[in-house]
N, C-alpha and C positions, 0 to 999 in steps of 0.2 A: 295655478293657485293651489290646485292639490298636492303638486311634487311640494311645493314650499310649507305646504302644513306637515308632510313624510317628512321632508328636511329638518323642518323643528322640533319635531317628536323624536328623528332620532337623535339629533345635538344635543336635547334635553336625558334622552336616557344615557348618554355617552356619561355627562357630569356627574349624575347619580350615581356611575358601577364606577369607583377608582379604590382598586386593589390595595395599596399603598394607605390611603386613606382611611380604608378600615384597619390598615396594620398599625396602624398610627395612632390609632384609636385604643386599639386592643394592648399596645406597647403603655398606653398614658395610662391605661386602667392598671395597668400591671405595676405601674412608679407607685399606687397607691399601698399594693400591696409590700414591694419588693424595687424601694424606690432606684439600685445600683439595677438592676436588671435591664432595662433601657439602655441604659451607659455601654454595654456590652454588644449593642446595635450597631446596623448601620441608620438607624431612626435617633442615635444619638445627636446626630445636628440639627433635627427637626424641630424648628421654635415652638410649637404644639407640646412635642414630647417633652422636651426642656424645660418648658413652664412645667407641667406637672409631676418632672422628677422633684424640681426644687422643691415645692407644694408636698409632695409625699416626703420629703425628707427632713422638711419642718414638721410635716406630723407625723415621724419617725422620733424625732428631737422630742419632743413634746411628750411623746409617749417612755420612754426611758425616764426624763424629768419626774412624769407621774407614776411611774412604778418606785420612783424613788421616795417621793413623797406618800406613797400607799404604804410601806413598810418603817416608816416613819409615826413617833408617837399619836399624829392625827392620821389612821385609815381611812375614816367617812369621807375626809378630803380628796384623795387620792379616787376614792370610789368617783366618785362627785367627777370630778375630773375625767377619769377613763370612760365613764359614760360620756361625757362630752366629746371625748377622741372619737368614739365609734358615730357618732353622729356628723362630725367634722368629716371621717373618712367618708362616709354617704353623702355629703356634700361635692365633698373631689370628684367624688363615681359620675354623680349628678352631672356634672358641671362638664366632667371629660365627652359623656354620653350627649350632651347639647353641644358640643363642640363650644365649650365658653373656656375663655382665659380669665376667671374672675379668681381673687384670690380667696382663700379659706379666711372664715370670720375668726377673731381675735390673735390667729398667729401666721396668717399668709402673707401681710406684709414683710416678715422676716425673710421670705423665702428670698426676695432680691437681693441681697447680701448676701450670696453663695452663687458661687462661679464653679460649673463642670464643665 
């Protein structure tokens, strides 16, 4: 009875430590930053990573869109907007760090329409 409770303590710490997994993690954080940077992996075929390159690179798109719109005769808009980017990006982080595939509120469905 005892070896079987050692056995499943250690089976349980094995699923915990994967190497890989945290890379993968640290890769998906980096799409939000620097969403081509992944691509350049071998983490690029990772359906994890892949969702949130797409996900950082609709709020890459988004972001250009509202600098364009900021220099534009309505600026408070633009402001308005880029605040909402920086919040949206703390959502990805979020979501990367829970290991969740959720999409980003008002432009993460866009992100399926892009094939890397």
């Amino acid at each position: 009875m005892e070896n079987q409770i050692q056995e499943s303590i250690e089976t349980e710490a094995k699923k915990e430590f994967r190497p890989e997994k945290e890379k993968h993690v640290g890769l998906a954080i980096i799409a939000y930053l620097l969403f081509f940077v992944p691509l350049l992996t071998e983490a690029k075929d990772d359906v994890f990573v892949k969702y949130h390159v797409k996900q950082g690179f609709v709020l890459f798109l988004s972001a250009v869109i509202t600098n364009i719109i900021s220099i534009s005769p309505l600026p408070f808009i633009g402001i308005l907007l880029q605040f909402g980017l920086v919040i949206l990006f703390f959502i990805g982080i979020i979501n990367v760090l829970h290991e969740k595939k959720e999409p980003l509120p008002f432009i993460g469905q866009f992100a399926d329409k892009f094939t890397f």
